[in-house]
VMD Tcl script that builds the backbone (N, CA, C; Angstrom):
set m [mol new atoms 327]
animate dup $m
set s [atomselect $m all]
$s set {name element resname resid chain x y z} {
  {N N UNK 1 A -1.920 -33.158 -19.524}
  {CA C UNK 1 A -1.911 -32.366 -18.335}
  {C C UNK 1 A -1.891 -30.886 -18.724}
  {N N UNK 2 A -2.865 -29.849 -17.943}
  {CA C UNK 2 A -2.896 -28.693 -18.199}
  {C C UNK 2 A -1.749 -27.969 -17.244}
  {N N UNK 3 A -0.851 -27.039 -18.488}
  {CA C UNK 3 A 0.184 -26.488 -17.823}
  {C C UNK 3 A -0.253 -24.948 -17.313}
  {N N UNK 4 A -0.223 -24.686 -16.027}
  {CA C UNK 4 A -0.502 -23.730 -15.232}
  {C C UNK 4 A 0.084 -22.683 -15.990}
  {N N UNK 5 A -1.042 -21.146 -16.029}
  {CA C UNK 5 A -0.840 -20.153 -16.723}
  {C C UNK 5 A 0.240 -19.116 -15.763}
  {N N UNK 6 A 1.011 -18.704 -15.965}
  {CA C UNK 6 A 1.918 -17.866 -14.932}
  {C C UNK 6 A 1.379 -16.520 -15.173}
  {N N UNK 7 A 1.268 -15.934 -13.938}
  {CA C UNK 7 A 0.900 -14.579 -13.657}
  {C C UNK 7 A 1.934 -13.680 -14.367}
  {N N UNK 8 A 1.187 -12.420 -14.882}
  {CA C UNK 8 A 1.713 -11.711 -15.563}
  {C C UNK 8 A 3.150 -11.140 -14.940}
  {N N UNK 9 A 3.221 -11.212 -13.798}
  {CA C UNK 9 A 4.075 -10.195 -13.017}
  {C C UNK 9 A 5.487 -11.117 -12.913}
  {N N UNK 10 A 4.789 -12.563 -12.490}
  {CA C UNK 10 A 6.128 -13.377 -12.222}
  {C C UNK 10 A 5.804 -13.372 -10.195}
  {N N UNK 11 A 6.864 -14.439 -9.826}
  {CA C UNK 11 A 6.994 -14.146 -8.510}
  {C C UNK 11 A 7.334 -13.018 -8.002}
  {N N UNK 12 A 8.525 -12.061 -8.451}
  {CA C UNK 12 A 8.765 -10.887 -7.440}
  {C C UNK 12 A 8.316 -9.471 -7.871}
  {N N UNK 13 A 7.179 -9.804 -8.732}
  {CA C UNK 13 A 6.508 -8.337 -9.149}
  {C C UNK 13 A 5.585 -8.386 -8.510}
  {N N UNK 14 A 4.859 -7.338 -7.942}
  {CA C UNK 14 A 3.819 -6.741 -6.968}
  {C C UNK 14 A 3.268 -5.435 -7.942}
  {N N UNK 15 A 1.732 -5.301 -7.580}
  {CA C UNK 15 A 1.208 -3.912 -8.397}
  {C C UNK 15 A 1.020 -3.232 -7.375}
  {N N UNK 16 A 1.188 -1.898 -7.449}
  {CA C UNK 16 A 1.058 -0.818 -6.738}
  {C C UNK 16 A -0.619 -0.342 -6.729}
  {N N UNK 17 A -0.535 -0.356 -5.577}
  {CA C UNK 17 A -2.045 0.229 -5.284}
  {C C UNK 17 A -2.158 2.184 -5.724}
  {N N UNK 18 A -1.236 2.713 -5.670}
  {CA C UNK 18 A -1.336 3.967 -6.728}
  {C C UNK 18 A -0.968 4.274 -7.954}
  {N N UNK 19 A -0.410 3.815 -8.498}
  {CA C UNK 19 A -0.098 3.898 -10.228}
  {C C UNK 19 A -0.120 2.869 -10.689}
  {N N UNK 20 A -0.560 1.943 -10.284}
  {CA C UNK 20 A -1.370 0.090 -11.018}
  {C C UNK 20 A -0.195 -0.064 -11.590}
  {N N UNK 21 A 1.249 -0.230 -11.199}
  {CA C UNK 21 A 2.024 -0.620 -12.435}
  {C C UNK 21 A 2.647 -2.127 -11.828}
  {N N UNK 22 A 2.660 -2.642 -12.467}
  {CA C UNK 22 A 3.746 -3.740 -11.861}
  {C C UNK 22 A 5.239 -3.670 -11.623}
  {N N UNK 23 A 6.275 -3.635 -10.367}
  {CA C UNK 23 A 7.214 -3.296 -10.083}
  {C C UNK 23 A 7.628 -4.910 -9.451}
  {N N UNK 24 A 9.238 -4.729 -9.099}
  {CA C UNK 24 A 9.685 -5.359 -8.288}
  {C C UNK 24 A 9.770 -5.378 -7.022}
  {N N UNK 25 A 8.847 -6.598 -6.264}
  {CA C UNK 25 A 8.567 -6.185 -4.919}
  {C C UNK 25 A 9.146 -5.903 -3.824}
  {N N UNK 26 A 10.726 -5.660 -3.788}
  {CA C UNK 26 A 11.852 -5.218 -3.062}
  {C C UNK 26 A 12.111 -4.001 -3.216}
  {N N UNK 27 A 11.342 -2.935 -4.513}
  {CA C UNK 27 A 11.320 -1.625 -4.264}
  {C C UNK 27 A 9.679 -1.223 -3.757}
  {N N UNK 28 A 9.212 -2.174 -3.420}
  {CA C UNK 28 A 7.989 -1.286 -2.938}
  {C C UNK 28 A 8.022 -1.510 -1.134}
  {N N UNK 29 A 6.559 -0.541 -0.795}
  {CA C UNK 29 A 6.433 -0.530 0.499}
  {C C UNK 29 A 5.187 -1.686 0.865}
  {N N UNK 30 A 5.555 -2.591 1.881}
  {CA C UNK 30 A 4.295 -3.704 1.830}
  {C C UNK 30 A 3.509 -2.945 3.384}
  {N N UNK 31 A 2.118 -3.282 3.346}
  {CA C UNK 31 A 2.018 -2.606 4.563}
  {C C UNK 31 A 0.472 -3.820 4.582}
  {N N UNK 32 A 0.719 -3.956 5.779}
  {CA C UNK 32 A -0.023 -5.870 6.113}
  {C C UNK 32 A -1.121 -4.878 7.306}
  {N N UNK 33 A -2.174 -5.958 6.697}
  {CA C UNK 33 A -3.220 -5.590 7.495}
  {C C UNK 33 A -4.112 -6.632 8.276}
  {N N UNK 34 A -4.068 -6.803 9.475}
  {CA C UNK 34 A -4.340 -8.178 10.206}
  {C C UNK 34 A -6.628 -8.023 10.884}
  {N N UNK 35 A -6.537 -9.014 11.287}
  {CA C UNK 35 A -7.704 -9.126 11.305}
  {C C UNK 35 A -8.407 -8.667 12.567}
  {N N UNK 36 A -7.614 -8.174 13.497}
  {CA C UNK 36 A -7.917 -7.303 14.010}
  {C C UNK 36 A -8.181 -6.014 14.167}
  {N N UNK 37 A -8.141 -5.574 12.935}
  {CA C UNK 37 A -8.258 -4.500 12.757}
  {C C UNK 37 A -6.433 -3.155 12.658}
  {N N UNK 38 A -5.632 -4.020 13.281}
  {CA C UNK 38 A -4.240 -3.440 12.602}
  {C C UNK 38 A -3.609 -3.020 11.877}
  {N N UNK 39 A -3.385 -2.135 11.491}
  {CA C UNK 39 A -2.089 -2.104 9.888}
  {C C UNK 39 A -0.903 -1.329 10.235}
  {N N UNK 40 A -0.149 -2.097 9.501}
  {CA C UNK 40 A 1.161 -1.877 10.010}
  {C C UNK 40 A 2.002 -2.099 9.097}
  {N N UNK 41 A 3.343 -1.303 8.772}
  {CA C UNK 41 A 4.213 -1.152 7.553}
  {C C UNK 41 A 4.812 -2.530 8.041}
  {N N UNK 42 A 5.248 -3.432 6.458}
  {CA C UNK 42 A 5.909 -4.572 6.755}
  {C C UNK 42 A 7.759 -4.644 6.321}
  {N N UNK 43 A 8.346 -3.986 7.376}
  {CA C UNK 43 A 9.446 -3.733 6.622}
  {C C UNK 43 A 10.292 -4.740 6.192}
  {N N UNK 44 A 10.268 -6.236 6.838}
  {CA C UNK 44 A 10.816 -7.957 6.193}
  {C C UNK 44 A 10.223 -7.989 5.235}
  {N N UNK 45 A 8.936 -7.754 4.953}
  {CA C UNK 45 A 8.037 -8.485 3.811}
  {C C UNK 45 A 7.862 -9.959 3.826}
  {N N UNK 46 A 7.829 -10.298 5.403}
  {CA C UNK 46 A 7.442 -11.200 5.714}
  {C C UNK 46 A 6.434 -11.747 7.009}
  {N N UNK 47 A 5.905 -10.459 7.310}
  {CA C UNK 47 A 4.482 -11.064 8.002}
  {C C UNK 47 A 3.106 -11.597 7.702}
  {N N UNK 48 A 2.493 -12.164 8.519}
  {CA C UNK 48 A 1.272 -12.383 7.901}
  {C C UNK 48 A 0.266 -11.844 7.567}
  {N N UNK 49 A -0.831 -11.982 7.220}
  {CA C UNK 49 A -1.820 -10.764 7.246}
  {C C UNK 49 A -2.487 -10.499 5.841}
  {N N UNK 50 A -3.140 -9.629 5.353}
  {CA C UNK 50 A -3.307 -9.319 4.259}
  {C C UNK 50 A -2.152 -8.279 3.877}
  {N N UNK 51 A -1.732 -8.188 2.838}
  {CA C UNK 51 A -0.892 -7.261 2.243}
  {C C UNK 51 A -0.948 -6.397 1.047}
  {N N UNK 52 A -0.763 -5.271 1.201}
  {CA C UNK 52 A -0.750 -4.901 0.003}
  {C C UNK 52 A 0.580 -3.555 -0.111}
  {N N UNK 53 A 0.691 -3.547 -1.505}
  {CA C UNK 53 A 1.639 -2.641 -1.978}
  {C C UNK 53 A 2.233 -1.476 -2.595}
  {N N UNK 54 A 3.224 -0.412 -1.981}
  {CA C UNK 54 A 2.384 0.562 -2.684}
  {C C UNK 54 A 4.090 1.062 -2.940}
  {N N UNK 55 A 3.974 1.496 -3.906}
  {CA C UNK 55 A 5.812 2.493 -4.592}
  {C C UNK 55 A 6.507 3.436 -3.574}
  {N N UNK 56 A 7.420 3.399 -3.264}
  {CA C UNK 56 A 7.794 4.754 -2.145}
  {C C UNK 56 A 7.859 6.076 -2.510}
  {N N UNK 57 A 6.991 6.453 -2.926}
  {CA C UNK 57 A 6.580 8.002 -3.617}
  {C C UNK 57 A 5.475 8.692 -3.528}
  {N N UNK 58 A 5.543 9.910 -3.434}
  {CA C UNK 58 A 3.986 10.747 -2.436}
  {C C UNK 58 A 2.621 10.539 -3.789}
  {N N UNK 59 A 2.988 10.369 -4.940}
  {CA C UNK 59 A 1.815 10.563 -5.654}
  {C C UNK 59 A 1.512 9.473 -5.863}
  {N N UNK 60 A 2.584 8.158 -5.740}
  {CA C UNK 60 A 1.298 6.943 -5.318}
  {C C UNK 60 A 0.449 6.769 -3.934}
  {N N UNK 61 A 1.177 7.346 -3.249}
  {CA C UNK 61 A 0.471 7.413 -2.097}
  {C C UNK 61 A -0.520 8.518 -1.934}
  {N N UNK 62 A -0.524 9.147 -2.575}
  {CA C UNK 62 A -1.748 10.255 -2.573}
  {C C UNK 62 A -3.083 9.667 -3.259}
  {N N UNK 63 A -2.329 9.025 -4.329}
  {CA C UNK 63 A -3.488 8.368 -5.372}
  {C C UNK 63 A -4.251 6.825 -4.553}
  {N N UNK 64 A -3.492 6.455 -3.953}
  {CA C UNK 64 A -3.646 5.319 -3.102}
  {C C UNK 64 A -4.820 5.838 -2.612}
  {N N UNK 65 A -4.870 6.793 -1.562}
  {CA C UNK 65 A -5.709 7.151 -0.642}
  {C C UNK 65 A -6.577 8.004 -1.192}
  {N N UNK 66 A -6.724 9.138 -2.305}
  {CA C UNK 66 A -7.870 9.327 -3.167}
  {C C UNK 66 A -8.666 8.131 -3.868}
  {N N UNK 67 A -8.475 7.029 -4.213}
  {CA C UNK 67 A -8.836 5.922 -5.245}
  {C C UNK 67 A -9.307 5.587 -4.330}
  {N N UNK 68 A -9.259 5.252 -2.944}
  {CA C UNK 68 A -9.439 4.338 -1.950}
  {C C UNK 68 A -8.849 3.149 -1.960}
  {N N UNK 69 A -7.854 3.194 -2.700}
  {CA C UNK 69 A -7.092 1.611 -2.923}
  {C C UNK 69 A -6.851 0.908 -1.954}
  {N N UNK 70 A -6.104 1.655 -0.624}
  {CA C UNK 70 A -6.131 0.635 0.524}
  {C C UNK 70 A -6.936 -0.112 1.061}
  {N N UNK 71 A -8.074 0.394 1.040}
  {CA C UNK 71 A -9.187 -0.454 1.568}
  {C C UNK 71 A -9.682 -1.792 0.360}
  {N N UNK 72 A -9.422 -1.513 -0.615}
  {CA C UNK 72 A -9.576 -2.336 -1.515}
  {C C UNK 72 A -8.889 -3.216 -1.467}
  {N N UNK 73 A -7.591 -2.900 -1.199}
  {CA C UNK 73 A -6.474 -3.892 -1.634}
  {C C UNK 73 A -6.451 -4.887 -0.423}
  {N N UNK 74 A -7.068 -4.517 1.068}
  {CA C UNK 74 A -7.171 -5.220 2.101}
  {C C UNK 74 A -8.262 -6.162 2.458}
  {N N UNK 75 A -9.200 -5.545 1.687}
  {CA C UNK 75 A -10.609 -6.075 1.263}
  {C C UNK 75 A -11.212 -6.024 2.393}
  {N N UNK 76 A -11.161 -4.589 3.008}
  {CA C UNK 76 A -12.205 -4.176 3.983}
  {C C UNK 76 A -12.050 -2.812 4.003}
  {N N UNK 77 A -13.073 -2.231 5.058}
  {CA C UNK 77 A -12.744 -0.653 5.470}
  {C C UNK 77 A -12.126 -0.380 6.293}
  {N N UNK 78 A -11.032 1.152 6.152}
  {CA C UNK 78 A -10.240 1.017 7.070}
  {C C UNK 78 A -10.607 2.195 7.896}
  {N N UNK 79 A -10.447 2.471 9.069}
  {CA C UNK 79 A -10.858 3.221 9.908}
  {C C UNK 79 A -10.311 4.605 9.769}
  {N N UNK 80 A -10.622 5.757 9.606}
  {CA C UNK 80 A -9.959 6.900 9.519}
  {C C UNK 80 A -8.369 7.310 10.570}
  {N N UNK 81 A -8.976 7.120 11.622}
  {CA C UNK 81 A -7.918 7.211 12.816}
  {C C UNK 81 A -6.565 5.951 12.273}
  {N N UNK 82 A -7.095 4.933 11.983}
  {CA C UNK 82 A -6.409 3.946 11.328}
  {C C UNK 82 A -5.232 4.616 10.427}
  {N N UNK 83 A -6.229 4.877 9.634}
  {CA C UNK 83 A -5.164 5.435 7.711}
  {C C UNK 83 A -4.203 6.899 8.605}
  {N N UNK 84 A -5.037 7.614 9.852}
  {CA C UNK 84 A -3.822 8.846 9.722}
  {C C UNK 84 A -2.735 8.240 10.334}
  {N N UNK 85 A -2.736 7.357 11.329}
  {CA C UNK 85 A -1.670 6.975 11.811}
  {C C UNK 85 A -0.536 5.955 11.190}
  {N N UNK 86 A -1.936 5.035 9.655}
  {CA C UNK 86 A -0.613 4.346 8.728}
  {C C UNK 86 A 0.290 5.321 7.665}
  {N N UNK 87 A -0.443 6.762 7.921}
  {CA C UNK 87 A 0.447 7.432 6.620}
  {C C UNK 87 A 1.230 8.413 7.623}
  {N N UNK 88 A 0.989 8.631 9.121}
  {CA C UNK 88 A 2.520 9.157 9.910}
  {C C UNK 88 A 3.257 8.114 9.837}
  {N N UNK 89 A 3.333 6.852 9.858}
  {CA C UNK 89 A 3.964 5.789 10.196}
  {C C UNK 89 A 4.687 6.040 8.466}
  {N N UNK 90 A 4.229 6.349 7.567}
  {CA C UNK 90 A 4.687 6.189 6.065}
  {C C UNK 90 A 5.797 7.103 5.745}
  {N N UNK 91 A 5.637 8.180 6.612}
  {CA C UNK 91 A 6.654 9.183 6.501}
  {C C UNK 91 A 8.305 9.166 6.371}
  {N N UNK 92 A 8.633 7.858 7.190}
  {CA C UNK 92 A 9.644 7.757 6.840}
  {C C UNK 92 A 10.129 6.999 5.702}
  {N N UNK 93 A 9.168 5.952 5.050}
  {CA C UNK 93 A 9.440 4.961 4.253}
  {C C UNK 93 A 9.305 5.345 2.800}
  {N N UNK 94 A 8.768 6.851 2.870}
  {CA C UNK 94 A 8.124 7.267 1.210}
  {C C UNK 94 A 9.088 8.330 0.903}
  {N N UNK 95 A 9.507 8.314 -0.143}
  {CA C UNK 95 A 10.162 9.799 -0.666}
  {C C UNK 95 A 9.292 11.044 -1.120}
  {N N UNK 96 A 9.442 11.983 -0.195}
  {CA C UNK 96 A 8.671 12.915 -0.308}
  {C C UNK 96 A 9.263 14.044 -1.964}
  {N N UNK 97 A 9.137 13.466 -2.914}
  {CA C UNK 97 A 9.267 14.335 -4.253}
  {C C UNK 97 A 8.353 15.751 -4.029}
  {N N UNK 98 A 6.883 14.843 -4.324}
  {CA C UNK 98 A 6.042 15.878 -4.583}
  {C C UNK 98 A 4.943 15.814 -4.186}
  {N N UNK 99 A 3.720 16.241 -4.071}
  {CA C UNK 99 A 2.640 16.892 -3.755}
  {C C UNK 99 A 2.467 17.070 -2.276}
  {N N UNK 100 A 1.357 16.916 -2.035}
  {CA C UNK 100 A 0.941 17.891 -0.445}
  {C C UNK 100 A 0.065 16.613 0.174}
  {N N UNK 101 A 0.969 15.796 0.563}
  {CA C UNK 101 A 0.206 15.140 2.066}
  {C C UNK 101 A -0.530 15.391 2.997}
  {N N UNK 102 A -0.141 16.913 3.353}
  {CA C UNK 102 A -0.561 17.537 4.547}
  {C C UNK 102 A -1.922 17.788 3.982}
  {N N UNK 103 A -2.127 18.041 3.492}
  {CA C UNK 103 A -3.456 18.467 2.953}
  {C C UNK 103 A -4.370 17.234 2.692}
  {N N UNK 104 A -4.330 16.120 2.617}
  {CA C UNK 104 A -4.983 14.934 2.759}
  {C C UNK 104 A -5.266 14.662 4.145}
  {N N UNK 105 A -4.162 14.487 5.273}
  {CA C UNK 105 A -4.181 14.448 6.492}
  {C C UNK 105 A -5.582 14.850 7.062}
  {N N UNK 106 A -5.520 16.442 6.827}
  {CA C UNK 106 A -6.681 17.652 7.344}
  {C C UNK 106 A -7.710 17.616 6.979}
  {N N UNK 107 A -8.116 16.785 5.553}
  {CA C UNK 107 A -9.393 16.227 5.201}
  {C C UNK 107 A -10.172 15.069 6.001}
  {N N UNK 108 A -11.705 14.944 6.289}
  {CA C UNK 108 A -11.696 13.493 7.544}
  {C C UNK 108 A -12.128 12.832 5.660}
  {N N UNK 109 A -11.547 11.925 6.409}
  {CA C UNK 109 A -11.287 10.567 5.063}
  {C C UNK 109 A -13.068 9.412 5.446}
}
mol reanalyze $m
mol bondsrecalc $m
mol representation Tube
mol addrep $m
């Protein structure tokens, strides 16, 4: 019998869609994206949907949304009006260290 290869991460590691690292998925932010066209921060980490994950810090989240990772990681495109209202919605969940959000905002994506 072939014994199943285990993922590098393990069950509770998740990779970050801005600094590709593998973390523990109770420090990241999950933010689920449904097929209606929805996205929405998952603060249980237990809805359905597509999901993906990102570190609570502005330069993964900057890099997120330069790379285009979200849309990747959801495996579709996401609507501009969409992404400004998932990264006001992010504001409270990310630690603002460092760089300039605002200045992504004011760009049309």
């Amino acid at each position: 019998m072939l014994k199943r290869r285990q993922r590098k991460g393990g069950n509770n590691e998740r990779l970050c869609l801005g600094c590709r690292k593998l973390r523990d998925k109770r420090s990241l932010v999950r933010i689920a994206a449904f097929r209606d066209g929805r996205v929405i921060i998952d603060e249980a980490q237990k809805l359905g949907g597509r999901g993906a994950y990102i570190c609570p810090f502005t330069d993964c989240l900057i890099a997120a949304v330069k790379k285009r990772s979200l849309a990747h990681g959801f495996r579709h495109s996401i609507d501009a009006k969409i992404l400004n209202e998932l990264l006001s919605q992010l504001k409270r969940h990310i630690l603002w260290m460092s760089g300039d959000l605002l200045r992504l905002w004011q760009k049309p994506i």
